[in-house]
C-alpha positions in Angstrom: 0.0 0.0 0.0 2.7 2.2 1.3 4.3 1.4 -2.2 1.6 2.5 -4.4 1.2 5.6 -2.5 4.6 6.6 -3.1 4.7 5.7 -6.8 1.3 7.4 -7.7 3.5 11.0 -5.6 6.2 10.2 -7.5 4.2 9.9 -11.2 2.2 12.9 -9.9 6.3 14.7 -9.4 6.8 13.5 -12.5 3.9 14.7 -14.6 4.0 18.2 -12.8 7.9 18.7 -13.6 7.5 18.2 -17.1 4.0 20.6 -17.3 6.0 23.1 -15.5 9.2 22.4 -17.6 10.3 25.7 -20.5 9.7 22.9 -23.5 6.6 21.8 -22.2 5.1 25.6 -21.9 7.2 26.8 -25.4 5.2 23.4 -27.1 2.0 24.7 -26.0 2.6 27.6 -26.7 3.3 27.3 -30.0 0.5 24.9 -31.0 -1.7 27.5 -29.9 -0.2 29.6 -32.2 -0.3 27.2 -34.9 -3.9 26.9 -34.5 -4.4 30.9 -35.3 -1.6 30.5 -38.1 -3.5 27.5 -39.9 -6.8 29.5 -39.5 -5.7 32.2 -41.3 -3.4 30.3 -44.0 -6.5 28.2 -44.6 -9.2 31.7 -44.8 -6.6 33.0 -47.2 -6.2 29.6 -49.1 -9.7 29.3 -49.6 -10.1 33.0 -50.5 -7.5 33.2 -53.7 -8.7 30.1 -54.9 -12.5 31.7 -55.2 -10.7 34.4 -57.0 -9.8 31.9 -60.1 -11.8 31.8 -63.1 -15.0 29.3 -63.1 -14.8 26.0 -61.0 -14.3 22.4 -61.6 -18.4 22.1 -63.2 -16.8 24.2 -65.9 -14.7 21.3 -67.1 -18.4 19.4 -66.6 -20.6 21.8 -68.7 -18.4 21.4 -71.9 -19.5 17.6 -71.8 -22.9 17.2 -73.5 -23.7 13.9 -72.6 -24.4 15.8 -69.1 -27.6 18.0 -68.6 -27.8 21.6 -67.4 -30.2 19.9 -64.8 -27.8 17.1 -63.9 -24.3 19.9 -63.5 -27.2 22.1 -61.2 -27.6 18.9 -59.4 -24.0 18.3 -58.6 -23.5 22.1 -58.1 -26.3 21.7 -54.8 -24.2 18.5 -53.9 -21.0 20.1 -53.5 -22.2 23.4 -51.8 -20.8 25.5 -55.3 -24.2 27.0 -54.9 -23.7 28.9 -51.6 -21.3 32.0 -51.0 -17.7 31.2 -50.6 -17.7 32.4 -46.9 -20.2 30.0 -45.9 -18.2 27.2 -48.2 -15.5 28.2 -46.1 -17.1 27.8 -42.6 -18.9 24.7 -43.3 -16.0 23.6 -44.6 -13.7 24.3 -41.2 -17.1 22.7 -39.0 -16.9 19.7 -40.5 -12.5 19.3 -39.8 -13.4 20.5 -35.8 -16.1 18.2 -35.4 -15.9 15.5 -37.8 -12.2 15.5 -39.1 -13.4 15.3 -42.3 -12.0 17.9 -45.1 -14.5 16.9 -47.6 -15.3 15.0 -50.9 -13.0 15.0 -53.7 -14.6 16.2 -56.8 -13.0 14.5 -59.4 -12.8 11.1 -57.2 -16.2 11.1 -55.1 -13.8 10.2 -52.4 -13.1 11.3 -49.1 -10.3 13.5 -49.2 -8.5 12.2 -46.2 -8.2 9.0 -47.6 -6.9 9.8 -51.0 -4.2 12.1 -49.5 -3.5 8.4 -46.6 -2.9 6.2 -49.8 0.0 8.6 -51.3 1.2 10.8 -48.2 3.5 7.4 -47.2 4.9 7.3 -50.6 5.6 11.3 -51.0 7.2 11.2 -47.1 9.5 8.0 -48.0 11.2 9.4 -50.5 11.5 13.2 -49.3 13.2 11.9 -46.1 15.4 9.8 -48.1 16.5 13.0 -49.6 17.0 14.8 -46.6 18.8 12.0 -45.0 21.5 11.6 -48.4 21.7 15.0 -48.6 22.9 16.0 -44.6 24.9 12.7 -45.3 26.6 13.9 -47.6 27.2 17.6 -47.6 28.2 18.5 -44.2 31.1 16.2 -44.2 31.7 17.8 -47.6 31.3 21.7 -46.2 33.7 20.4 -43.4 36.7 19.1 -45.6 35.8 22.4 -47.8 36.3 24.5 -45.2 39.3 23.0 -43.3 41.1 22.7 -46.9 40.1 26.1 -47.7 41.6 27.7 -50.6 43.3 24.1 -51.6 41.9 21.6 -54.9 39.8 19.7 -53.0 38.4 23.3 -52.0 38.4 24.1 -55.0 36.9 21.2 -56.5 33.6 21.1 -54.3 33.1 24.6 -54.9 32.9 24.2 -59.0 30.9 20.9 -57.8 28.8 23.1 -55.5 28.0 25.6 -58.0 26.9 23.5 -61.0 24.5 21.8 -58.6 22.7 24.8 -58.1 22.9 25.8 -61.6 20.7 22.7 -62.4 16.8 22.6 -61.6 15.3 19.4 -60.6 13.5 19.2 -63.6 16.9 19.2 -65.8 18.3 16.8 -63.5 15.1 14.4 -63.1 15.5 14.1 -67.3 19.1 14.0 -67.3 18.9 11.3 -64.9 15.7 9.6 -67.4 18.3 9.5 -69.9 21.1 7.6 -67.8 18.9 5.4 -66.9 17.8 4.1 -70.3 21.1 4.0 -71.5 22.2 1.5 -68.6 18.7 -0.4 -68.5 17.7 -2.5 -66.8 20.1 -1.5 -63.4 18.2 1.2 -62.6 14.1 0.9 -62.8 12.1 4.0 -63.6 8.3 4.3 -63.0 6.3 3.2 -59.7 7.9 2.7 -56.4 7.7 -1.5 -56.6 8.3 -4.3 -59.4 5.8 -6.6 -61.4 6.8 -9.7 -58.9 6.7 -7.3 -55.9 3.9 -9.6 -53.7 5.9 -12.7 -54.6 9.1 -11.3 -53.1 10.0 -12.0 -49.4 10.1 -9.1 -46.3 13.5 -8.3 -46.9 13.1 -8.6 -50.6 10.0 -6.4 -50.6 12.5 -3.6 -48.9 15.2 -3.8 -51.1 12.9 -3.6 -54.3 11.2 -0.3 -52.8 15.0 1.1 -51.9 16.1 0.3 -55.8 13.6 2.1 -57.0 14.1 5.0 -55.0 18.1 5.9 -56.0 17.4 7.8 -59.2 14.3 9.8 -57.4 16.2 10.6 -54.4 19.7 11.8 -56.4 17.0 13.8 -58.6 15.9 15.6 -55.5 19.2 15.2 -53.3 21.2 17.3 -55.6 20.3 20.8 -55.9 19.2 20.5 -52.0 23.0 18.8 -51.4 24.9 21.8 -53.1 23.5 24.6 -51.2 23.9 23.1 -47.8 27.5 22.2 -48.7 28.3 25.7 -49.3 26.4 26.9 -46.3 28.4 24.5 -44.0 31.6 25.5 -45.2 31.0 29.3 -45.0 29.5 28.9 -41.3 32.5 26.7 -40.7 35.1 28.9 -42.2 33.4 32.2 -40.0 33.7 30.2 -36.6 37.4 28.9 -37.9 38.2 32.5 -37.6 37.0 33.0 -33.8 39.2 34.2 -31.1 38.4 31.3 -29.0 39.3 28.8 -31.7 42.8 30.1 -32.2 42.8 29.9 -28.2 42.5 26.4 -28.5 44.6 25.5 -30.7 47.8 27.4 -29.3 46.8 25.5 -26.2 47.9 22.3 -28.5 44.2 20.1 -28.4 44.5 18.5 -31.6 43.0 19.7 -34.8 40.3 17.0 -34.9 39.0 17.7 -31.6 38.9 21.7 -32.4 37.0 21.3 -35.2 34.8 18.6 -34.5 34.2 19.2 -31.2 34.6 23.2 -30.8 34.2 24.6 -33.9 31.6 22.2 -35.3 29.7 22.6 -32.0 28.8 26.4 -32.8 28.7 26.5 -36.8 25.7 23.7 -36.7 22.7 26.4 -35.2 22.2 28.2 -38.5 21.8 24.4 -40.2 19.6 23.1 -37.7 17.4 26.6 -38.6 18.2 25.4 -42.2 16.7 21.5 -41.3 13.1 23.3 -40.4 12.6 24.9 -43.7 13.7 21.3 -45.6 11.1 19.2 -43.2 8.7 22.2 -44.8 9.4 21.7 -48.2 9.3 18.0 -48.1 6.6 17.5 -49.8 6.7 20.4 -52.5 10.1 19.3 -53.2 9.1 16.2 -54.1 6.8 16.3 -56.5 8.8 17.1 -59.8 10.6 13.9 -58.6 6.9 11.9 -58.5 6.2 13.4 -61.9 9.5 12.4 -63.8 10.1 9.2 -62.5 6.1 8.3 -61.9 6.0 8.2 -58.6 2.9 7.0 -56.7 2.9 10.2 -54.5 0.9 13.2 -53.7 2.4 15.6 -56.5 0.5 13.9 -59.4 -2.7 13.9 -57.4 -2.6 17.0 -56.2 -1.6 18.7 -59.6 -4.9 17.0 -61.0 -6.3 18.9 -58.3 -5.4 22.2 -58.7 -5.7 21.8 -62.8 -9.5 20.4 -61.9 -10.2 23.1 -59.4 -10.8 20.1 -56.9 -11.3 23.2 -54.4 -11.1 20.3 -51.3 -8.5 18.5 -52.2 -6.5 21.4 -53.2 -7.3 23.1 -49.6 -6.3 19.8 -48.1 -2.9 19.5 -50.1 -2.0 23.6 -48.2 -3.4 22.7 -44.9 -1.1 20.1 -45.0 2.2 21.9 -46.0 1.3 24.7 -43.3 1.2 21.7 -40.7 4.8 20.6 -41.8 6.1 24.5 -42.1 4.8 24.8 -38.5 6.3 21.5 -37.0 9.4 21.9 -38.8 10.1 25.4 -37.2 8.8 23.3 -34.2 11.4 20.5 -34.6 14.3 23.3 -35.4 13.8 25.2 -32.4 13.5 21.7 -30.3 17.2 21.0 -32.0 18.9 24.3 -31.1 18.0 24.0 -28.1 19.4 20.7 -27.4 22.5 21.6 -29.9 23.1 24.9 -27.5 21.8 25.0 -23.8 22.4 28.6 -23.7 19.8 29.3 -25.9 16.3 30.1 -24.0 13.1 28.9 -26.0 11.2 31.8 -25.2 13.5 33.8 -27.3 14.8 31.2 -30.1 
């Protein structure tokens, strides 16, 4: 008894340290915020998108297999009747109290579920990015700066620049075109093989991962050659610091002053950097899902927009507000455990 008395004061210790904790408060804090921020995004959203020409019974009305009466009908259905404020608010009451955000258009489907079949897809390969491109350029800004002014300098500079110089789209085709001239080694098209239920667990992974090199590079190398550049020139201002000079006359060895000092204070601006990529994760991949045919959201939600699929689309901005907001989130979470000095109530 006298046990489970002090194990209930101690959980009750527990629960209250971590209510009363900074990061606990800062968290709520912000998703309060984010609720005002998605409110307006989504009022705006909705707003421009009344502003375009016509609406998706446009594409409708030049079919004349279907009746005036029939596209009147379907205009009731889907509430294209009413003003768009009230479309709007009807709209929002049904996400507070029914989590739904309403009937595709073009699919007669619930939204949610069309953007739960491809939002796995779209995620699996973004992340993939992200992780191949932190992989590889800040080791890369590192040896850049520490070698400054040398070849290898030098070198990832020029490789650096003509990265940038290339838009996805030009490097999604030029990487079409390796990859018919060395067929079959890499696939193109889909995220899985013909035999894909006949293959085994592991088999099933390693079929999904070879399919994903040439979509990943495509997206990993634009992304890869700004970060590099923006490692080394953090690195090479904090390489400059009084206190690094300091540590080296007192004779610690290079590695640790870099890796450990220098390194330490030079990673803050990319961890601010990492918040914005986990934003544009799924925007960024969509040229990716077009090229290579990609079962992810950028094809649907193209058809979308092109169709005026007015839920869909708000869906598809709701939910890149949601990953601009937890991204900051997740970048201010980092910074603070990257640098204890730095107070969340003023990141």
């Amino acid at each position: 008894m006298a046990s489970s008395k002090l194990s209930l004061t101690s959980g009750r210790q527990w629960l209250t340290g971590i209510a009363s904790s900074e990061t606990f408060i800062y968290i709520i804090k912000r998703l309060a915020q984010a609720l005002l921020t998605l409110l307006l995004a989504s009022a705006l959203s909705f707003f421009i998108i009344q502003l375009a020409p016509g609406d998706y019974l446009d594409t409708l009305r030049q079919n004349p297999k279907i009746s005036p009466e029939r596209i009147e009908q379907l205009r009731q259905q889907f509430g294209l009747d009413r003003p768009w404020i009230e479309q709007y608010f009807r709209w929002l009451w049904r996400i507070v109290t029914q989590g739904d955000f309403g009937t595709s258009f073009v699919y007669q489907r619930s939204v949610s579920s069309l953007l739960w079949e491809r939002v796995g897809a779209t995620l699996l390969l973004a992340i993939s990015s992200l992780i191949v491109t932190w992989a590889i350029a800040i080791p890369l800004g590192i040896v850049a700066a520490v070698k400054q002014n040398q070849w290898s300098d030098r070198v990832l500079q020029v490789i650096s620049y003509t990265g940038q110089g290339f838009p996805s789209f030009i490097t999604a085709l030029l990487l079409l075109i390796f990859a018919q001239n060395v067929s079959p080694l890499f696939p193109v098209g889909d995220m899985t093989s013909i035999n894909h239920a006949d293959l085994t667990p592991l088999g099933k992974i390693l079929d999904v991962g070879w399919h994903m090199i040439l979509p990943t590079i495509a997206l990993s190398i634009t992304s890869f050659a700004g970060l590099q550049r923006i490692a080394r020139g953090e690195l090479l201002d904090v390489l400059r610091q009084d206190y690094i000079q300091t540590a080296r006359a007192k004779g610690l060895p290079e590695n640790r002053v870099i890796y450990v000092h220098a390194l330490r204070n030079a990673i803050n601006p990319l961890i601010t950097i990492l918040g914005f990529e986990l934003a544009g994760l799924l925007s960024g991949a969509f040229i990716a899902e077009f090229f290579f045919n990609w079962p992810g959201l950028g094809r649907l939600i193209l058809q979308a927009v092109l169709a005026q699929d007015l839920y869909l689309v708000m869906a598809s901005l709701v939910m890149g507000a949601v990953m601009l907001i937890v991204g900051n989130l997740i970048a201010d979470l980092l910074l603070k455990v990257a640098d204890p000095r730095i107070k969340l109530e003023n990141p």
